[in-house]
DRENTORKOL-3810 file (N, C-alpha, C; in nm, 4 decimals):
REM DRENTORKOL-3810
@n.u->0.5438; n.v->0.0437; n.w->-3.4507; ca.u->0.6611; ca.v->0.0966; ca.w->-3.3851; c.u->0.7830; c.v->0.0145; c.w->-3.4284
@n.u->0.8789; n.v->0.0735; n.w->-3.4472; ca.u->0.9845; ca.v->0.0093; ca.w->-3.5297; c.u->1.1104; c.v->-0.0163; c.w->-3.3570
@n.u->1.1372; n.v->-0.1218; n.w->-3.3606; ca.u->1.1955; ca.v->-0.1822; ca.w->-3.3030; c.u->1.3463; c.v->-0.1843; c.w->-3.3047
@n.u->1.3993; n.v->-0.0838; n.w->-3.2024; ca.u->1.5873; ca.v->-0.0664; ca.w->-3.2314; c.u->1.6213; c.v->-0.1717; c.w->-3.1607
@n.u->1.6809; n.v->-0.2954; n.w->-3.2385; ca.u->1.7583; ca.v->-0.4039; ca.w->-3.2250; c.u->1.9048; c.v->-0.3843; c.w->-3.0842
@n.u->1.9346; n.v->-0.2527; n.w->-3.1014; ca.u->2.0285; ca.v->-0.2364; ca.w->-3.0181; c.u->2.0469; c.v->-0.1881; c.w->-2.9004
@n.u->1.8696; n.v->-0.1391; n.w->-2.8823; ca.u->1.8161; ca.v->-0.1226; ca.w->-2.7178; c.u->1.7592; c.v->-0.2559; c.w->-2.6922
@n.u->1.7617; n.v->-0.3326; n.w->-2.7375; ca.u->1.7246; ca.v->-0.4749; ca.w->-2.6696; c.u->1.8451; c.v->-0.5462; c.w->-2.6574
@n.u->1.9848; n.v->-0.5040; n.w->-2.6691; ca.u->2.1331; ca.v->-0.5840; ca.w->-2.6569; c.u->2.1289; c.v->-0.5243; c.w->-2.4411
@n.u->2.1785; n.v->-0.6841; n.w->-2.4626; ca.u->2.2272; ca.v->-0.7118; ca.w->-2.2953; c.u->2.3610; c.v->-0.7406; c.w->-2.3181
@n.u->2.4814; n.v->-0.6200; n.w->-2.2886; ca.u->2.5888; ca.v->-0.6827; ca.w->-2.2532; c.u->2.6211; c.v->-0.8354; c.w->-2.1397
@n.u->2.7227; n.v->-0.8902; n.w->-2.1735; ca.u->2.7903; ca.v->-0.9763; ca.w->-2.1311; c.u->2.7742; c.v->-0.9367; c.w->-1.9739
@n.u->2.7183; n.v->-1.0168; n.w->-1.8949; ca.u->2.7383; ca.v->-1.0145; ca.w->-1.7659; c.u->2.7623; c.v->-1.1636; c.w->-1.6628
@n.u->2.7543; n.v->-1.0930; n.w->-1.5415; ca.u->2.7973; ca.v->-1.2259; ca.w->-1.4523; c.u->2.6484; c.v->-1.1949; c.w->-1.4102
@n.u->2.6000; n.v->-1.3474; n.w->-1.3360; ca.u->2.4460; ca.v->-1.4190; ca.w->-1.3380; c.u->2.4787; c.v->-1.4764; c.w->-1.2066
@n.u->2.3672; n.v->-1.4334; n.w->-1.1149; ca.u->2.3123; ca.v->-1.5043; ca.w->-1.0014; c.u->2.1763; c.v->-1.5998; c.w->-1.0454
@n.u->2.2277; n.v->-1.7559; n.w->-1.0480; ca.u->2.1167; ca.v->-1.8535; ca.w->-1.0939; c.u->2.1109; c.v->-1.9351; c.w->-0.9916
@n.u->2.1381; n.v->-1.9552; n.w->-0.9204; ca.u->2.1874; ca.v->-2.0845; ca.w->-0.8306; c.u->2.0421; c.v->-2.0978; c.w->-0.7293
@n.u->1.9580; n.v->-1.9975; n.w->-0.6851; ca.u->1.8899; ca.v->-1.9459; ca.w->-0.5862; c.u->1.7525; c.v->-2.0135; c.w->-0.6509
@n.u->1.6207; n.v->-2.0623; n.w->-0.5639; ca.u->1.5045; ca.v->-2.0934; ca.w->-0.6061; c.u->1.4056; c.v->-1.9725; c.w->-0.5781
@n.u->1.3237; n.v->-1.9719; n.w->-0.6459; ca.u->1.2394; ca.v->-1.8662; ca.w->-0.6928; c.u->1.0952; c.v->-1.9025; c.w->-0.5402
@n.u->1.0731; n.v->-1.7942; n.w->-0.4635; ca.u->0.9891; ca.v->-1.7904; ca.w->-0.3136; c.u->0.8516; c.v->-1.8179; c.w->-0.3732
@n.u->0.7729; n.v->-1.9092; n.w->-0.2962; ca.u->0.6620; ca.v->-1.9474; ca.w->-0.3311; c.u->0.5611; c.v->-1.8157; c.w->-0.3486
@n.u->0.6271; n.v->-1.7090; n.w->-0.2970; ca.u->0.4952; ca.v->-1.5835; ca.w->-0.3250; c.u->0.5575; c.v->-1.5301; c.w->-0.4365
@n.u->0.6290; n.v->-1.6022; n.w->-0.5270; ca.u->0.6296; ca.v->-1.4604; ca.w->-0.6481; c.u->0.5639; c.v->-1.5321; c.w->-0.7487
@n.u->0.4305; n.v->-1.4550; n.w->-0.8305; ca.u->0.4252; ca.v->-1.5085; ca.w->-0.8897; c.u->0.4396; c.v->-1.4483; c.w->-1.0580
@n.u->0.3992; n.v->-1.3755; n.w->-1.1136; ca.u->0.4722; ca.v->-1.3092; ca.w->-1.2221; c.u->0.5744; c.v->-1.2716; c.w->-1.2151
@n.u->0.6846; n.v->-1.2936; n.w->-1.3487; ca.u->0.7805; ca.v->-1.2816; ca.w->-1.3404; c.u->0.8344; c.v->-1.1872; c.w->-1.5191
@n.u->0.8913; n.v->-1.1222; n.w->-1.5127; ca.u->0.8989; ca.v->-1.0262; ca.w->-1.6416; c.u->1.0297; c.v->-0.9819; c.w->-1.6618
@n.u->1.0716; n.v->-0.9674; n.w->-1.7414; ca.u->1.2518; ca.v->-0.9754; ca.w->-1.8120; c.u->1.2588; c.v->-0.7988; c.w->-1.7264
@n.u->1.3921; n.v->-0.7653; n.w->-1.6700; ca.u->1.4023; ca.v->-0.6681; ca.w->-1.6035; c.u->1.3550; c.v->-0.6282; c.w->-1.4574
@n.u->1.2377; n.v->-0.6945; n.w->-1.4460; ca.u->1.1710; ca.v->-0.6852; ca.w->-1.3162; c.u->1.2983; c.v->-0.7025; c.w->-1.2005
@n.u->1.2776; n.v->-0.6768; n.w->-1.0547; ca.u->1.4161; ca.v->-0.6851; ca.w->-0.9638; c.u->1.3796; c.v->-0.7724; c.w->-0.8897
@n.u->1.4388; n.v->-0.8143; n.w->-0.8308; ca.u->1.4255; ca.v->-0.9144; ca.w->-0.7601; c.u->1.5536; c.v->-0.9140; c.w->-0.6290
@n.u->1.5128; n.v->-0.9403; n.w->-0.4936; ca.u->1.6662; ca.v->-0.9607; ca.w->-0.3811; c.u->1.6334; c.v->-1.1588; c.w->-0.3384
@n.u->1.7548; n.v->-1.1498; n.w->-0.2489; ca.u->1.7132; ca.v->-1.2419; ca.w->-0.1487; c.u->1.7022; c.v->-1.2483; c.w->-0.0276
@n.u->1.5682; n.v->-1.3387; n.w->0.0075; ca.u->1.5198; ca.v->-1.3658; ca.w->0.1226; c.u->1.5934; c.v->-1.4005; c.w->0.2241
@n.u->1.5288; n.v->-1.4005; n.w->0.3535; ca.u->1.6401; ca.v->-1.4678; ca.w->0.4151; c.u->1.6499; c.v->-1.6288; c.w->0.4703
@n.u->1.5811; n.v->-1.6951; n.w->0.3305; ca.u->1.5762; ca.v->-1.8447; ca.w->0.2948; c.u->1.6349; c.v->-1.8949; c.w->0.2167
@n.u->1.7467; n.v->-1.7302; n.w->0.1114; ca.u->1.7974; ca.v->-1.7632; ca.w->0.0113; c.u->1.7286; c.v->-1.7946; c.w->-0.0899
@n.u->1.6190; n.v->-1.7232; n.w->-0.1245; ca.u->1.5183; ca.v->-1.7498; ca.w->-0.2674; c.u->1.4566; c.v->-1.6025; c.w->-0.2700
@n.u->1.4853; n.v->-1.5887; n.w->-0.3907; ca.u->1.4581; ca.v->-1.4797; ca.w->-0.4862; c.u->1.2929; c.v->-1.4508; c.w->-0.4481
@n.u->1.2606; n.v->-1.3210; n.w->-0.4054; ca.u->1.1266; ca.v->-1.2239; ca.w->-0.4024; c.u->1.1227; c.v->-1.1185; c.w->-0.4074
@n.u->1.0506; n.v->-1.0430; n.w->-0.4827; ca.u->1.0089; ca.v->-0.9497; ca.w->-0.5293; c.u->1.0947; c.v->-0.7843; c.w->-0.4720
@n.u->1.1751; n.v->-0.7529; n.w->-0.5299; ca.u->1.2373; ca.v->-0.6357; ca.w->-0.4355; c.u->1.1635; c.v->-0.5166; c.w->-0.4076
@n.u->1.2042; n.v->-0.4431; n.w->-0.2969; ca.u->1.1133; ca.v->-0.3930; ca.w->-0.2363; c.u->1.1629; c.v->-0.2416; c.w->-0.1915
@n.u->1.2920; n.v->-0.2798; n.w->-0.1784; ca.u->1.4201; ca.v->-0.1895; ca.w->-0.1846; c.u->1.5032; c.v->-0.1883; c.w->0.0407
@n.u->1.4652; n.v->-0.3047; n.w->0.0621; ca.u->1.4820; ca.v->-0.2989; ca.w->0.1569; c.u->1.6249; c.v->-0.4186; c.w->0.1331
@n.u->1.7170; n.v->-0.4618; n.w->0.0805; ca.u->1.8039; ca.v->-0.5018; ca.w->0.0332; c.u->1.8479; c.v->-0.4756; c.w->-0.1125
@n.u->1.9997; n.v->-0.5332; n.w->-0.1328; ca.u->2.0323; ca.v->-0.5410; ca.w->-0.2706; c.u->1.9335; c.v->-0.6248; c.w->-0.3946
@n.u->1.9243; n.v->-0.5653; n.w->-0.5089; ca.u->1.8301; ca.v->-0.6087; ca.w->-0.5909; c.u->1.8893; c.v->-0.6000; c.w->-0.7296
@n.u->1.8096; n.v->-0.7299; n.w->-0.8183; ca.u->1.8981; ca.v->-0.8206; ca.w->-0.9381; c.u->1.8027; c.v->-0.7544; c.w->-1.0536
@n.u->1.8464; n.v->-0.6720; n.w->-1.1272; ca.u->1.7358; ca.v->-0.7434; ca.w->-1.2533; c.u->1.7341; c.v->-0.9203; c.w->-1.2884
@n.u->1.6203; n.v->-0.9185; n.w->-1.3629; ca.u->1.6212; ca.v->-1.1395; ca.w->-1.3958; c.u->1.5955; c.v->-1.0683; c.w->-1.5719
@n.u->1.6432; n.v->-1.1742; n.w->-1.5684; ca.u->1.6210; ca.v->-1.2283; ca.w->-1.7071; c.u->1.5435; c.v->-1.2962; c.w->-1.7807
@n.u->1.4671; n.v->-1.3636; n.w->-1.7169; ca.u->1.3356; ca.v->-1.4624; ca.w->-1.6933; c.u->1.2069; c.v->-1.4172; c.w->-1.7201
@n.u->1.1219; n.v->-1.4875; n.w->-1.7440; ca.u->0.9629; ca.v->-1.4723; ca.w->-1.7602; c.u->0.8721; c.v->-1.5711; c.w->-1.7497
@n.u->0.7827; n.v->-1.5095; n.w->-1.6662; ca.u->0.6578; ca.v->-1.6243; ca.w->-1.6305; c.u->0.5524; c.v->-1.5508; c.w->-1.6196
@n.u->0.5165; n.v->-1.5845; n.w->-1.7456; ca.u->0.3139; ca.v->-1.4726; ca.w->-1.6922; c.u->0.2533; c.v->-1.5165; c.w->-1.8176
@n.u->0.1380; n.v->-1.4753; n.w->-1.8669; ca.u->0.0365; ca.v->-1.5170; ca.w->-1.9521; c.u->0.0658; c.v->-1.4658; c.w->-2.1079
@n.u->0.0952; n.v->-1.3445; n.w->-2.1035; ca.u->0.1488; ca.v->-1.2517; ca.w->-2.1876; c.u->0.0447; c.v->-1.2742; c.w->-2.3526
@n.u->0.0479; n.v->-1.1864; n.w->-2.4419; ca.u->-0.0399; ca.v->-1.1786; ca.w->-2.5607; c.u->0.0511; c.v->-1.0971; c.w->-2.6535
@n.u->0.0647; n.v->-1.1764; n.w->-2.7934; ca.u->0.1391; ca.v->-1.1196; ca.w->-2.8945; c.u->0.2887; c.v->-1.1180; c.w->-2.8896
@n.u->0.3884; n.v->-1.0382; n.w->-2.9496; ca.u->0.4960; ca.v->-1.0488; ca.w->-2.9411; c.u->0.5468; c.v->-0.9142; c.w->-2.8456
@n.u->0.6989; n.v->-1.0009; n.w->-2.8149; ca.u->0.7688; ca.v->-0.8793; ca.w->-2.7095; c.u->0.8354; c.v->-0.7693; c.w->-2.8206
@n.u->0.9175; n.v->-0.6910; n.w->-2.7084; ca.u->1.0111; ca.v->-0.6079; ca.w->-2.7714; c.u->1.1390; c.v->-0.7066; c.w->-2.8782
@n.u->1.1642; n.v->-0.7842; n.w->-2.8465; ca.u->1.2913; ca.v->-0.8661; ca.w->-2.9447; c.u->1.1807; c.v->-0.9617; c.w->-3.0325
@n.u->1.0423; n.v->-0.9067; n.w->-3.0905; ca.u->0.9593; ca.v->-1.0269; ca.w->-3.1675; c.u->0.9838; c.v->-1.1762; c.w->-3.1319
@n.u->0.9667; n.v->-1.1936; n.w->-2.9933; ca.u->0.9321; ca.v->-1.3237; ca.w->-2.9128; c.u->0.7867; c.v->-1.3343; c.w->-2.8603
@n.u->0.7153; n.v->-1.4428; n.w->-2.8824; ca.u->0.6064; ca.v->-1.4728; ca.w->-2.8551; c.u->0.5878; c.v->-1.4755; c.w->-2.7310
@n.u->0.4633; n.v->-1.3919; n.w->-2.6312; ca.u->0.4193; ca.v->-1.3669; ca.w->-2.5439; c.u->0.3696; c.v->-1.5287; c.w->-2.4627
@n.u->0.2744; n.v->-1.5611; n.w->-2.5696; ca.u->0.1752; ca.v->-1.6441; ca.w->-2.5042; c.u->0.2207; c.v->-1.7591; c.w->-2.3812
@n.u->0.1719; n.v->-1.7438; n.w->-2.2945; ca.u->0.2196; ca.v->-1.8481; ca.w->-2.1755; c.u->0.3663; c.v->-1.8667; c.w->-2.1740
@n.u->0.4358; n.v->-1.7571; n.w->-2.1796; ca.u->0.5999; ca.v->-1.7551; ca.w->-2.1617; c.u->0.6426; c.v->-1.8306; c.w->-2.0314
@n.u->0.6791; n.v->-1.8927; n.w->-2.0180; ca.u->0.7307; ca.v->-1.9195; ca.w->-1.9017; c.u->0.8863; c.v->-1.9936; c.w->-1.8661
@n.u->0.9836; n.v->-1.9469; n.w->-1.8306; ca.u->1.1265; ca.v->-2.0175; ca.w->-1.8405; c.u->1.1588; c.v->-2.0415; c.w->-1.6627
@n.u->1.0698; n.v->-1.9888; n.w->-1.5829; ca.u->1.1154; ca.v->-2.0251; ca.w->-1.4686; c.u->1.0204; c.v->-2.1170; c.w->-1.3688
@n.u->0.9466; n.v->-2.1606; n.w->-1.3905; ca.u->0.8451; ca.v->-2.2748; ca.w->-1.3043; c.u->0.9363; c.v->-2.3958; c.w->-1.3422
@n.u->0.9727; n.v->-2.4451; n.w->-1.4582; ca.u->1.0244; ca.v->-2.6003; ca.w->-1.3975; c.u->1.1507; c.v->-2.6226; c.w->-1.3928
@n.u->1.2900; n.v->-2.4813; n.w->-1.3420; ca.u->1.3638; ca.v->-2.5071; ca.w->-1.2955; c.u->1.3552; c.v->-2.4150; c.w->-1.1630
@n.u->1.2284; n.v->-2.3237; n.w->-1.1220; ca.u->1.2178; ca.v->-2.3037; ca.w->-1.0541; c.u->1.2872; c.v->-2.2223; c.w->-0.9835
@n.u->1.4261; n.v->-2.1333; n.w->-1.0704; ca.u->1.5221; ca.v->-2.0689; ca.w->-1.0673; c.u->1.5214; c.v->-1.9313; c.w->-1.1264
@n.u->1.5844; n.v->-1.8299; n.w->-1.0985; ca.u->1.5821; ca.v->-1.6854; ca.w->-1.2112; c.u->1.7202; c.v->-1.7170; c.w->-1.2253
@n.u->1.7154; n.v->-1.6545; n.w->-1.3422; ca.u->1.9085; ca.v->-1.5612; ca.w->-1.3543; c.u->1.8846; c.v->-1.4103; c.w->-1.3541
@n.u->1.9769; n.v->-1.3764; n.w->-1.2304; ca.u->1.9130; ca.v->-1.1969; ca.w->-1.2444; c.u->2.1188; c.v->-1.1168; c.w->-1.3037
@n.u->2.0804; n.v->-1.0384; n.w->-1.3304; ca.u->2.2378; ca.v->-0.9605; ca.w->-1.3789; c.u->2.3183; c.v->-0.9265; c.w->-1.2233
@n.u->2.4633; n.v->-0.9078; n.w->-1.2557; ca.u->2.4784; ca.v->-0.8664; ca.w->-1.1220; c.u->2.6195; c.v->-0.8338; c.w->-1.2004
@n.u->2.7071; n.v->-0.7594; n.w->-1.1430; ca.u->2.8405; ca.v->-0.6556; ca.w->-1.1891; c.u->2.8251; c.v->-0.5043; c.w->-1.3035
@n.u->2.8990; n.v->-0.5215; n.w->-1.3879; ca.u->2.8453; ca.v->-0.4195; ca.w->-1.4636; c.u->2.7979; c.v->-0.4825; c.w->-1.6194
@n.u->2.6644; n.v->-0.3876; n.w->-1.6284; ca.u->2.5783; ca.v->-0.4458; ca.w->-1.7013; c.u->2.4907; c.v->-0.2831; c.w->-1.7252
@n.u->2.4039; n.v->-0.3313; n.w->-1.9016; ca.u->2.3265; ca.v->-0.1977; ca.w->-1.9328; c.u->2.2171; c.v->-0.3002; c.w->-1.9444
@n.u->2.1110; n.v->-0.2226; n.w->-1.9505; ca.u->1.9976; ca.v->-0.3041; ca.w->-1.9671; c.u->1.8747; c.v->-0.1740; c.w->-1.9881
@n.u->1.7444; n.v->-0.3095; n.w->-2.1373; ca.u->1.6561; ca.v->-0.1492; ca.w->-2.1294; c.u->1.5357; c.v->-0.3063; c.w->-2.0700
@n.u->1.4828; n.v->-0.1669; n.w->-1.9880; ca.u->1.3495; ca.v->-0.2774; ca.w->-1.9457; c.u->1.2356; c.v->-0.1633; c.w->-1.9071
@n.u->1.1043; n.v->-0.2830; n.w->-1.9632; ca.u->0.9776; ca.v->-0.1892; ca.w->-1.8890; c.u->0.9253; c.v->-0.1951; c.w->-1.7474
@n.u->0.9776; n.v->-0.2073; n.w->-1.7026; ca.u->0.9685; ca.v->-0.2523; ca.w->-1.5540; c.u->0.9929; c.v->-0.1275; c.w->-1.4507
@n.u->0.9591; n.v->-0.0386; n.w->-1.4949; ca.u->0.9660; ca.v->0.0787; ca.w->-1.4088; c.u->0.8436; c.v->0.1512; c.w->-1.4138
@n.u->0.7871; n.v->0.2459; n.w->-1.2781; ca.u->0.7071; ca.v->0.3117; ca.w->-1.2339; c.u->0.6913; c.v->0.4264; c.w->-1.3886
@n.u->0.6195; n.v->0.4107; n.w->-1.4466; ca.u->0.5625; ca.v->0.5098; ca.w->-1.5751; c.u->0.4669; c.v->0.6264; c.w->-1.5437
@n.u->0.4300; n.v->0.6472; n.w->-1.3840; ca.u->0.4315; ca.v->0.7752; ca.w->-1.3614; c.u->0.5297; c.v->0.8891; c.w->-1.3649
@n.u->0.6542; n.v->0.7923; n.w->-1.3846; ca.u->0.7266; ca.v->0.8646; ca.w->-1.3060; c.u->0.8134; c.v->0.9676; c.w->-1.3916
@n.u->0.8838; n.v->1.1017; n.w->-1.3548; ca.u->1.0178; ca.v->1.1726; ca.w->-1.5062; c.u->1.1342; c.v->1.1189; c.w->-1.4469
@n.u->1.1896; n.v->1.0540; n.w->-1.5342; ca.u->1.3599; ca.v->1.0051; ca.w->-1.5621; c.u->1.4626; c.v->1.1214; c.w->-1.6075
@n.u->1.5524; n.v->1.0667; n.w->-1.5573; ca.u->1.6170; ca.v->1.2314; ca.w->-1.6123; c.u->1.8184; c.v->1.1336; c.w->-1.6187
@n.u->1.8463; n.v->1.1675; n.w->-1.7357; ca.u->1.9994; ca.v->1.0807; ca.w->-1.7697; c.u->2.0353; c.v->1.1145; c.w->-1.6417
@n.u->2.1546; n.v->0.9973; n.w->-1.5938; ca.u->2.2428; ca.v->0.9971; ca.w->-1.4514; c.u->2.1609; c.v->0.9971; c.w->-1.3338
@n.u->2.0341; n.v->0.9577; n.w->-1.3057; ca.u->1.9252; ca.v->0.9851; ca.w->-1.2092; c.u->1.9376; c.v->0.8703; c.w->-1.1775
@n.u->1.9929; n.v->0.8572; n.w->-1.0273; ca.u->1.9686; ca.v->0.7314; ca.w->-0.9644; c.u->1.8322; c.v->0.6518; c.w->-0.9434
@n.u->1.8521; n.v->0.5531; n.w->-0.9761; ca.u->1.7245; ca.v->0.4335; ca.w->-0.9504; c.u->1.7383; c.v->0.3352; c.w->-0.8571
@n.u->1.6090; n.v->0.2995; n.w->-0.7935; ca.u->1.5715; ca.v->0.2182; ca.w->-0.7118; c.u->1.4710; c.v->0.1581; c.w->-0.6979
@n.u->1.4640; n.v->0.0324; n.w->-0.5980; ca.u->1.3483; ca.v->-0.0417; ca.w->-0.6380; c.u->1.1963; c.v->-0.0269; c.w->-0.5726
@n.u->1.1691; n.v->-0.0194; n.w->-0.6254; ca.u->0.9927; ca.v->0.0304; ca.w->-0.5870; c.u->0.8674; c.v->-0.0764; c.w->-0.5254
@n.u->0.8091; n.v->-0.1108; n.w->-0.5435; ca.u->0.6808; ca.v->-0.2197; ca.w->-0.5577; c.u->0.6633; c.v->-0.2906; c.w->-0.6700
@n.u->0.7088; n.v->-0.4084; n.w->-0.5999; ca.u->0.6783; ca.v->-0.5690; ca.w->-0.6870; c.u->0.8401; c.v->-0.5609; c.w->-0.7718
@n.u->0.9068; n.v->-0.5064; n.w->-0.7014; ca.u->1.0583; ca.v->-0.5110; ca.w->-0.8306; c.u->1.0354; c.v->-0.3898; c.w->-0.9341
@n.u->0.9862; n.v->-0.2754; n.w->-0.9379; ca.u->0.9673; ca.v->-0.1957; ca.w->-1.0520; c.u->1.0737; c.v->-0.0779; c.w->-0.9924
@n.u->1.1412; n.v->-0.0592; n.w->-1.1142; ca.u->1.2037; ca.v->0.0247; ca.w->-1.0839; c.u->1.1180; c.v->0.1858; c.w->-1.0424
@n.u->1.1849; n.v->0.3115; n.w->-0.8961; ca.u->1.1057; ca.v->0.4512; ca.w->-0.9060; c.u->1.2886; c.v->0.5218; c.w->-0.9096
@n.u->1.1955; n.v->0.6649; n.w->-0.9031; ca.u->1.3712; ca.v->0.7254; ca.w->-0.8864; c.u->1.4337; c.v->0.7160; c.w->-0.7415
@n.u->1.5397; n.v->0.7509; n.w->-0.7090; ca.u->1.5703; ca.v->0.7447; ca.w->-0.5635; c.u->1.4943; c.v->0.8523; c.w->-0.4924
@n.u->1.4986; n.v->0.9362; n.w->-0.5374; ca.u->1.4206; ca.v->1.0557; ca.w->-0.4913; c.u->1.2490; c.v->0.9900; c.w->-0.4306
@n.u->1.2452; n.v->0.9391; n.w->-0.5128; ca.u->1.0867; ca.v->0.8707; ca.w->-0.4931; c.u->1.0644; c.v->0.7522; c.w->-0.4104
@n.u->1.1751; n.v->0.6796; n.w->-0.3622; ca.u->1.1438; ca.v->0.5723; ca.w->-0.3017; c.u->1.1527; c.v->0.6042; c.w->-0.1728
@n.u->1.0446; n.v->0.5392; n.w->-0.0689; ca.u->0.9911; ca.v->0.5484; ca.w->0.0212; c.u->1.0758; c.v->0.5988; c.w->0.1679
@n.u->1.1869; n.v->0.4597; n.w->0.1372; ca.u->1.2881; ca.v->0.4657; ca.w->0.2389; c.u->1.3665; c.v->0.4183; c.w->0.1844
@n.u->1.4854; n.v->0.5174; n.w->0.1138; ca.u->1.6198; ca.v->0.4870; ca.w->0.0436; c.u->1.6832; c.v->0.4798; c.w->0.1037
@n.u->1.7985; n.v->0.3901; n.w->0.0787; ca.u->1.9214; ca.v->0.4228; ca.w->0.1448; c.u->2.0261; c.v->0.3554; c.w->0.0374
@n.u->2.1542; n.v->0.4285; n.w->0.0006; ca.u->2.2394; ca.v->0.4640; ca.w->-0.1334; c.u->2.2972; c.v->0.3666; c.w->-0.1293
@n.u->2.3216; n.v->0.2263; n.w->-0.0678; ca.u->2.3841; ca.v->0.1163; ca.w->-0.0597; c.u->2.2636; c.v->0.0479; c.w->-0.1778
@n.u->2.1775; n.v->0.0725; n.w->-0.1364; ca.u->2.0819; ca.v->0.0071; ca.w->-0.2862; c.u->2.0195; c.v->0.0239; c.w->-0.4034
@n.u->2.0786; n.v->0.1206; n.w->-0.4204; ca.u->2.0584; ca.v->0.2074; ca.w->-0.5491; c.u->2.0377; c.v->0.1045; c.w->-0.6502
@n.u->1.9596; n.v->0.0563; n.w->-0.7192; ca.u->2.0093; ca.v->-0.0500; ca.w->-0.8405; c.u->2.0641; c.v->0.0024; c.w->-1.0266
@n.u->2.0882; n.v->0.1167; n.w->-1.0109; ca.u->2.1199; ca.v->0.1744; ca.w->-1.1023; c.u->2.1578; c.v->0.2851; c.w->-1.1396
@n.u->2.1631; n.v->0.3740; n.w->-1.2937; ca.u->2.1456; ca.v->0.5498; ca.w->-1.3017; c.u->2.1426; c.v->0.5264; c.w->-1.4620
@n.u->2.0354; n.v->0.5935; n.w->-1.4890; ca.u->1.9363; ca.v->0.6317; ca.w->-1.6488; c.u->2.0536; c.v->0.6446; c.w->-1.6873
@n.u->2.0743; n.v->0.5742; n.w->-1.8081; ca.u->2.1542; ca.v->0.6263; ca.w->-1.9508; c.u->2.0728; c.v->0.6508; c.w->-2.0771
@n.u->1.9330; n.v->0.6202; n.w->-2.0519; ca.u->1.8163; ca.v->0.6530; ca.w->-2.2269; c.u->1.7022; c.v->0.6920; c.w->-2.1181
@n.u->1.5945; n.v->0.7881; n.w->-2.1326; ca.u->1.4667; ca.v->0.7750; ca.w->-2.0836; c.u->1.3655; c.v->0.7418; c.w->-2.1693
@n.u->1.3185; n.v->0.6764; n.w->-2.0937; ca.u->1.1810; ca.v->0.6121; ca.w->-2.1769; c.u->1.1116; c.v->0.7616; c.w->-2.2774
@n.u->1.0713; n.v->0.7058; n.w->-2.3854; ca.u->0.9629; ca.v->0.7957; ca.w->-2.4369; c.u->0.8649; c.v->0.6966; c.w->-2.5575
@n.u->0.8032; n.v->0.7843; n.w->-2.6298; ca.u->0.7262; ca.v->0.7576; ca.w->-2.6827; c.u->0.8021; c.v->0.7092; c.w->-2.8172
@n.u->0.8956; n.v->0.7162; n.w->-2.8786; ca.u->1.0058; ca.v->0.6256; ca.w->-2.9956; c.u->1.0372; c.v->0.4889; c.w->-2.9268
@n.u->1.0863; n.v->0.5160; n.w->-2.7928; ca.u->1.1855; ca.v->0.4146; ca.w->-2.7226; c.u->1.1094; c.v->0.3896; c.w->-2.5452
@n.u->0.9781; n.v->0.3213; n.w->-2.5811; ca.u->0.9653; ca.v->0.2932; ca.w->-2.3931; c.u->1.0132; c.v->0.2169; c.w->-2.2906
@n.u->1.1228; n.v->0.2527; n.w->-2.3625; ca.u->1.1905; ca.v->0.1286; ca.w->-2.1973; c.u->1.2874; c.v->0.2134; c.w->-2.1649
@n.u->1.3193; n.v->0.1743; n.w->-2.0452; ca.u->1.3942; ca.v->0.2797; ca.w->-1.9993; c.u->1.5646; c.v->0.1846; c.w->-1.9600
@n.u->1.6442; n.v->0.2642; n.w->-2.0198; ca.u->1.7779; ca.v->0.1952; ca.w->-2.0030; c.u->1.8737; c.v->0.2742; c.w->-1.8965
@n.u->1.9405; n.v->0.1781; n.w->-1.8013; ca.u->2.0165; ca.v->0.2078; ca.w->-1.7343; c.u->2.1549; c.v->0.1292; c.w->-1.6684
@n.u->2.2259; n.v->0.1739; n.w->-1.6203; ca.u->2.3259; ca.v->0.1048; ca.w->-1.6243; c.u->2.3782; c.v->0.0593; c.w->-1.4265
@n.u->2.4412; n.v->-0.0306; n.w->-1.4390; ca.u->2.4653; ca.v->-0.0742; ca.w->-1.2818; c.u->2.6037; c.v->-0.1539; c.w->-1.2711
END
């Protein structure tokens, strides 16, 4: 699969880093969402608050990513113990969304289980203050990540 260099570009954004990462999260994956607790540390969004994509990775991982970065034992957030998640306006393509699911351009998104992005339509108990996004690419079989903008 040939790799478009320019669905893996992250515009310039402003970064929530400051916050420590909650002793129950424990995988962590570039795009995944993330809110805060009310300890002030980053867990897993759920869609019951505002929610960050991160930028970060912590998991076991095998082979190379989408930007030909090595998987193996990735980890950038255990020994500062911190994420940086995006926050203002920002595009982003990530796999981190429900892959049952049809995307459709301008289709609001929200956050699902464990931080994965579903559509709004699909999430459990929405409410439009937390929308974390709306499709600008849908995933397919050329391009599986799904890009959207916030």
């Amino acid at each position: 699969m040939a790799i478009d260099l320019q669905q893996s570009y992250i515009q310039k954004a402003h970064r929530l880093s400051l916050y420590n990462v909650a002793a129950t999260v424990t995988d962590v994956h570039p795009g995944q969402l993330f809110q805060l607790n009310d300890e002030s540390e980053w867990e897993y969004a759920d869609g019951t608050k505002k929610a960050y994509p991160t930028l970060n990775s912590r998991f076991a991982g095998a082979g190379y990513g989408d930007q030909f970065e090595r998987l193996e034992g990735l980890d950038d957030v255990s020994r500062a113990g911190k994420l940086a998640c995006l926050k203002g306006n920002f595009e982003i393509a990530t796999d981190q969304f429900d892959d049952t699911q049809t995307f459709v351009v301008g289709e609001a998104l929200y956050p699902g289980v464990n931080g994965q992005l579903v559509t709004f339509a699909a999430a459990t108990t929405p409410k439009s203050e937390y929308i974390a996004g709306f499709v600008t690419v849908v995933p397919s079989t050329d391009h599986p990540m799904l890009r959207y903008e916030a």
